[in-house]
C-alpha positions in Angstrom: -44.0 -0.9 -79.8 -47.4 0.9 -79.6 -49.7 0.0 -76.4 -52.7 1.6 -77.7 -54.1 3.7 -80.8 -52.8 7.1 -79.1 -49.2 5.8 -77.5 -46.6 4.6 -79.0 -43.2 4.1 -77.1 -40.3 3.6 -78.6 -38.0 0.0 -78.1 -34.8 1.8 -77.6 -36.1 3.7 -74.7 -37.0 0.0 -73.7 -33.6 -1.3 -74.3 -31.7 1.5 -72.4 -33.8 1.6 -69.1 -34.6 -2.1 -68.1 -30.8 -2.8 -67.7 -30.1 0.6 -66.3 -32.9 -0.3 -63.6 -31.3 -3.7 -63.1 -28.0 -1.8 -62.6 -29.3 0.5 -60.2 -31.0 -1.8 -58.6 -27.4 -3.9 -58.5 -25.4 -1.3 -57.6 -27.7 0.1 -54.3 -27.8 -3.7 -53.6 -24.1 -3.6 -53.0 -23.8 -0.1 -51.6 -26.1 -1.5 -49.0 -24.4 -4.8 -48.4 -21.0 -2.4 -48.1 -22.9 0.1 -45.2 -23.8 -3.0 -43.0 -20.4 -4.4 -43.1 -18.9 -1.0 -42.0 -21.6 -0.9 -39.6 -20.4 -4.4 -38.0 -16.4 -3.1 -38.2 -17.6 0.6 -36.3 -19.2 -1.6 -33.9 -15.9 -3.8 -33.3 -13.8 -0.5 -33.2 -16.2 1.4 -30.6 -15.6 -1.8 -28.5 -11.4 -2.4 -29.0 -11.7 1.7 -28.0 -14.0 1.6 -25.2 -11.5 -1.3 -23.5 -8.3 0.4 -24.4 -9.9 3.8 -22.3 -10.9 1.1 -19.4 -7.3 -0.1 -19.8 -5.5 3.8 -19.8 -7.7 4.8 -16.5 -7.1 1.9 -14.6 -3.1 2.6 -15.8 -3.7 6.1 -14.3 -5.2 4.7 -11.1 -2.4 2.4 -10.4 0.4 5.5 -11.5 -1.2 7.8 -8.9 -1.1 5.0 -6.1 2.7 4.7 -7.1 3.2 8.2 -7.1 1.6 8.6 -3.6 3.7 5.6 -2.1 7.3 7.1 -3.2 5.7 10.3 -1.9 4.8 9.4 1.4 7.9 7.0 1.7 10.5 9.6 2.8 7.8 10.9 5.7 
């Protein structure tokens, strides 16, 4: 293929890099689509965690108002 009197570029070097830029293209495509799903599950984890820690203080609390009741029973 020549594009002018002084360059000349071959069609192989054609052939090989349009569907290696379609690929890459393809592939960061998916690699992106991949990242914002795992972005939406981190977000659903952070959450479940952040209600389980709510859930293990407030089962502390209610322990250590136990504990003081049987401890101040026998006085």
């Amino acid at each position: 293929m020549r594009l002018d009197e002084k360059t000349t570029v071959p069609l192989w070097s054609i052939l090989i890099t349009v569907p290696t830029f379609i690929g890459a293209v393809f592939w960061i495509s998916a690699v992106y689509y991949d990242v914002a799903q795992a972005k939406v599950e981190i977000a659903k984890v952070s959450e479940k965690q952040e209600r389980y820690i709510d859930t293990l203080i407030e089962i502390r609390e209610t322990l250590a108002r136990i504990e003081e009741k049987i401890t101040n029973y026998g006085k």
